[in-house]
C-alpha positions in Angstrom: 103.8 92.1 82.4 105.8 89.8 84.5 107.7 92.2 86.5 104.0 94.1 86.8 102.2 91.2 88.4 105.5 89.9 90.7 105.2 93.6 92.5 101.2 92.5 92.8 102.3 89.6 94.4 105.3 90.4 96.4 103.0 93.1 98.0 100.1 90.2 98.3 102.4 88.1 99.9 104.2 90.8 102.2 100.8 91.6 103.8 100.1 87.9 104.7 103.6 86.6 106.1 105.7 90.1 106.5 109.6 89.8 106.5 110.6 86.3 105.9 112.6 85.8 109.3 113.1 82.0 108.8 115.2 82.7 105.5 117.5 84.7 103.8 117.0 88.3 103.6 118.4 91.2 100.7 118.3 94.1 103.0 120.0 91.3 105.6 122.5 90.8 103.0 123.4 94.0 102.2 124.5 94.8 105.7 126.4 92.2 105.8 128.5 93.3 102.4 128.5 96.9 103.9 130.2 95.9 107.4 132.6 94.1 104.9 133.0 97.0 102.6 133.5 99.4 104.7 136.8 98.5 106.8 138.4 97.5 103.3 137.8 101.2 101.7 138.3 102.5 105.2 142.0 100.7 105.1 142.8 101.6 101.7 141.7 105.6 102.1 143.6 108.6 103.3 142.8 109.2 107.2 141.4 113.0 106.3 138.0 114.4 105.5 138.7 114.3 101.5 140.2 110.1 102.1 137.3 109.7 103.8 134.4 110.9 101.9 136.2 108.9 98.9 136.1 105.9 100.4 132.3 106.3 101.1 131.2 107.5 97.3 132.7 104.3 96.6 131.0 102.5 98.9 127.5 104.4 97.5 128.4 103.6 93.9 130.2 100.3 94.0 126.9 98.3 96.5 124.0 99.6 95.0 125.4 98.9 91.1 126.5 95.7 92.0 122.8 94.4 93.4 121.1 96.3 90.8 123.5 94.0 88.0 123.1 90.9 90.2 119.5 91.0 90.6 118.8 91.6 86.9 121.2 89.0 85.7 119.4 86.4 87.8 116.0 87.6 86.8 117.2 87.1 83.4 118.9 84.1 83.6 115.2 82.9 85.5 113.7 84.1 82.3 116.0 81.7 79.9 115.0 79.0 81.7 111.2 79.3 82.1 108.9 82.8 82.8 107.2 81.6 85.0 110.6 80.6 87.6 111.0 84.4 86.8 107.6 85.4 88.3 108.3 83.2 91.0 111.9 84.6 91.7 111.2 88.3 91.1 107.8 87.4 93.3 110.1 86.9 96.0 112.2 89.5 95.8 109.3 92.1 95.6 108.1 90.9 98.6 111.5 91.3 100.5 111.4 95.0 99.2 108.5 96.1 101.7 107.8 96.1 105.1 103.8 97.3 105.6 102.9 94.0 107.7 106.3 94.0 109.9 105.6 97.6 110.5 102.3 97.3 111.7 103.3 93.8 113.5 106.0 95.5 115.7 104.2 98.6 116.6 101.0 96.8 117.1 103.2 94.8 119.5 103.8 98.0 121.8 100.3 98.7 121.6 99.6 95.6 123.3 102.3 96.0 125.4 101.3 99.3 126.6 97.6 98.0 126.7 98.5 95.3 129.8 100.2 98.2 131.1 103.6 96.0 130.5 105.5 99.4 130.3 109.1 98.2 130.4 108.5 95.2 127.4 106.7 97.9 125.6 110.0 100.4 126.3 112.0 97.5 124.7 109.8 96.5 121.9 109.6 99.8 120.7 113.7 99.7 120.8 113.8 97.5 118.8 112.3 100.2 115.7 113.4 103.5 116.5 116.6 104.7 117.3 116.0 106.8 120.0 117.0 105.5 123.9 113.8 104.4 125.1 115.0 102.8 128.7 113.2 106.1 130.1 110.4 106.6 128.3 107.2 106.9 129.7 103.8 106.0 128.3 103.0 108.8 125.8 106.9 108.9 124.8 107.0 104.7 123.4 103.4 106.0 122.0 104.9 108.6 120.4 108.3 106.9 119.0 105.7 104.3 117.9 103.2 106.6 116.0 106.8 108.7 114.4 108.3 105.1 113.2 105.0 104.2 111.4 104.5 107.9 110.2 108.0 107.8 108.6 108.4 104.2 107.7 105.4 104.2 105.4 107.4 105.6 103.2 110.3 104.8 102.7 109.4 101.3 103.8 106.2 100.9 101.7 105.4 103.9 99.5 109.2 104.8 97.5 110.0 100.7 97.1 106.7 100.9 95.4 107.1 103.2 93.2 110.3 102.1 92.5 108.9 98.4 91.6 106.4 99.9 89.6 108.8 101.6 87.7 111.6 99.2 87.0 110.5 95.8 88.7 112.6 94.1 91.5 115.8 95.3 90.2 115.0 98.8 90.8 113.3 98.1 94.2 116.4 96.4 95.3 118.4 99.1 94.0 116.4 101.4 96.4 116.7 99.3 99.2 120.4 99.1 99.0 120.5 102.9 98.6 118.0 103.3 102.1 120.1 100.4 103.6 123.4 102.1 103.6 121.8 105.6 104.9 120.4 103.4 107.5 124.0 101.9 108.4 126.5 104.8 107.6 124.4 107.7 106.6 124.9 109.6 110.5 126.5 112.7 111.3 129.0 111.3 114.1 132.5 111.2 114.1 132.8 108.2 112.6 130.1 108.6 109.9 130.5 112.5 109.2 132.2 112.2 106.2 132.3 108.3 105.1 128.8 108.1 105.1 127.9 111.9 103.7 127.6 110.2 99.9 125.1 107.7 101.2 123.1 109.8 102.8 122.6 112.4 99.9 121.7 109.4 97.5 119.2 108.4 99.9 117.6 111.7 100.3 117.6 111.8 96.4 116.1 108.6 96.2 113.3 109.7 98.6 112.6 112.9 97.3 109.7 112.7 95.0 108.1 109.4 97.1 107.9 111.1 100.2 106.3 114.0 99.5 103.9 111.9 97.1 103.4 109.6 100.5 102.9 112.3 102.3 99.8 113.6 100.1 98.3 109.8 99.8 98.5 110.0 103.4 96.4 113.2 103.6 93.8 111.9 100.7 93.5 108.5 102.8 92.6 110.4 106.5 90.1 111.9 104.5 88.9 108.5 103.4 89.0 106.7 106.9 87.3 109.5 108.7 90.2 111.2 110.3 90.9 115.1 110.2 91.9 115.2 106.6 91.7 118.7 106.8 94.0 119.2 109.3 96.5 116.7 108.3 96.4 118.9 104.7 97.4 121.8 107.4 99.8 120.5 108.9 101.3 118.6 106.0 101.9 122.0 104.2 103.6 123.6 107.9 105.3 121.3 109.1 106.7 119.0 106.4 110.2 120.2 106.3 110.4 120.4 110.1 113.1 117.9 110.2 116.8 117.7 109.9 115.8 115.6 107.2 114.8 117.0 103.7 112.1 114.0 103.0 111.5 112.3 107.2 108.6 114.7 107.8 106.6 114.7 105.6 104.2 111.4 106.6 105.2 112.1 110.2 103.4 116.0 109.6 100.5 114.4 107.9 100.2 111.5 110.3 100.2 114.2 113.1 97.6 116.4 111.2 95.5 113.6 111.1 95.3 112.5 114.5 95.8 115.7 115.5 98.3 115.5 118.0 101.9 117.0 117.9 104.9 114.7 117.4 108.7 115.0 117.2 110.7 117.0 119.7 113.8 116.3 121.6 115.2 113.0 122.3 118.0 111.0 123.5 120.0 109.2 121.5 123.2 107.3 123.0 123.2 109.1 126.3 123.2 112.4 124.4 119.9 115.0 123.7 119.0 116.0 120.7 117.2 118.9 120.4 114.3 118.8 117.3 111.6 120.8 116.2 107.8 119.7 117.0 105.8 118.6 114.2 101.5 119.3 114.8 99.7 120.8 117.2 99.4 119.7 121.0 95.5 119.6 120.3 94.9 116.6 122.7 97.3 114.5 124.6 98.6 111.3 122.6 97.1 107.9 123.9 98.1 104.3 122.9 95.1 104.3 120.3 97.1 106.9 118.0 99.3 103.2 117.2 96.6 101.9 115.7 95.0 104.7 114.1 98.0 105.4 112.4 98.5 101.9 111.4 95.2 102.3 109.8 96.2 104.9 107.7 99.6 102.8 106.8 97.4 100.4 105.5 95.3 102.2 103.2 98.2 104.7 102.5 99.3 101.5 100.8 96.8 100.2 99.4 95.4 103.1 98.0 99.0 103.8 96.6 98.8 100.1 94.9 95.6 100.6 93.3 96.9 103.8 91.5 100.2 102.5 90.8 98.6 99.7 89.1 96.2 101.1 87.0 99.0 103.8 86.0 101.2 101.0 85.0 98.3 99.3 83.3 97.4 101.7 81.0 100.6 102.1 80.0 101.2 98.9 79.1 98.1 98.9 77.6 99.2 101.8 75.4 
């Protein structure tokens, strides 16, 4: 019952402040360990392909078990001392776990941006959440790296840490933060990261298997709900949802697409160099700066809607 209502509040409390920037962060933390990490095992491992990818399972086994351990010791040692210091604590970390008011924050930010027709600050703001180079974009590209980063984001930066606090409290969802912060970090296919980072990046698209799909089907129920083409979000969902290098990135992003029917994806730059990718939706009308807030609106009640369910799931089984 305690871990059940720190997720309801962590998730209260993440949609009133957002990140906490003015204190310590886990995912903040993690990086830091990983940059540490990853020299060390680099040092210690044979300079081939096999010495490589050795060095990274490690790295994928030895980071996630060790925050998973930490986090539940200290929620247990909270627990010795006084439940309620464990609400407060696991509270806190539930809330450090998701990311649906920074998400809609920073892409709202564009949207303003591109609203005062401020097209460079929006070209930089919107930098600072995709990947992408966005020095040349022009107004329907930041609108469309804006629309993909909420599309994806809202699930494996709202949707799968839910589940996974639902499931096994804050110890889980930091467990599945670690695993999405070290895809984030050394999960590319680059010279570099081609085989160190190959473990992290199939434990990550393990770990967002099942939620991303299920995101992507709340986010199909919920354009129904808000008045958007539900229909043709179901559409494009089922075409398009594996339209990505990815096995789980395009799924929300072929729903989000459906829904505001208006076609996503393609080729972009990153560091200098194209990259050629697949479309995702239809060209049905051209994007406009609106499509950022119309698909933060169905961030939002992706989420909540999610919450609700996950909630009374979890409460009758604890009722049971």
């Amino acid at each position: 019952m305690i871990s059940f209502a720190a997720v309801i509040a962590g998730f209260l409390i993440d949609l009133a402040f957002g990140d906490p920037m003015r204190c310590p962060h886990i995912v903040v933390g993690m990086g830091k360990m990983i940059q540490l990490l990853e020299p060390r095992l680099r040092n210690i491992a044979k300079k081939t392909p096999k010495g490589e990818s050795r060095a990274g399972l490690v790295l994928a086994i030895l980071l996630p078990l060790s925050v998973l351990c930490a986090s539940w010791g200290a929620l247990y040692l909270c627990s010795l001392i006084h439940p309620l210091l464990r609400f407060v604590v696991e509270s806190l970390l539930c809330w450090q776990c998701l990311a649906l008011r920074s998400l809609k924050s920073a892409s709202s930010k564009v949207h303003h941006a591109l609203a005062e027709a401020d097209l460079e600050r929006a070209r930089t703001l919107v930098g600072q959440i995709v990947g992408r180079d966005t020095a040349a974009l022009d107004t329907a590209g930041v609108t469309r790296a804006a629309v993909e980063t909420v599309a994806e984001n809202t699930s494996d930066g709202v949707i799968a840490p839910l589940i996974y606090l639902f499931i096994g409290g804050a110890p889980l969802g930091i467990l599945y933060k670690c695993i999405n912060t070290l895809d984030s970090m050394v999960g590319y296919k680059n010279d570099r990261y081609l085989y160190f980072g190959r473990a992290s990046a199939r434990l990550d698209d393990a770990a967002n298997f099942l939620p991303a799909r299920f995101a992507g089907v709340m986010m199909v129920l919920c354009a129904f709900a808000v008045g958007l083409d539900g229909k043709n979000a179901w559409r494009i969902f089922r075409r398009d949802r594996l339209r990505h290098s990815s096995p789980n990135s395009a799924h929300t992003e072929a729903a989000c697409a459906g829904a505001l029917n208006i076609r996503l994806g393609g080729d972009s730059y990153y560091f200098g160099k194209l990259v050629h990718k697949p479309t995702i939706g239809d060209d049905g009308r051209p994007i406009q700066t609106e499509d950022i807030l119309l698909a933060n609106r169905l961030l939002f009640w992706t989420a909540a809607f999610s919450l609700i369910l996950f909630a009374l799931l979890k409460g009758a089984l604890l009722w049971l």
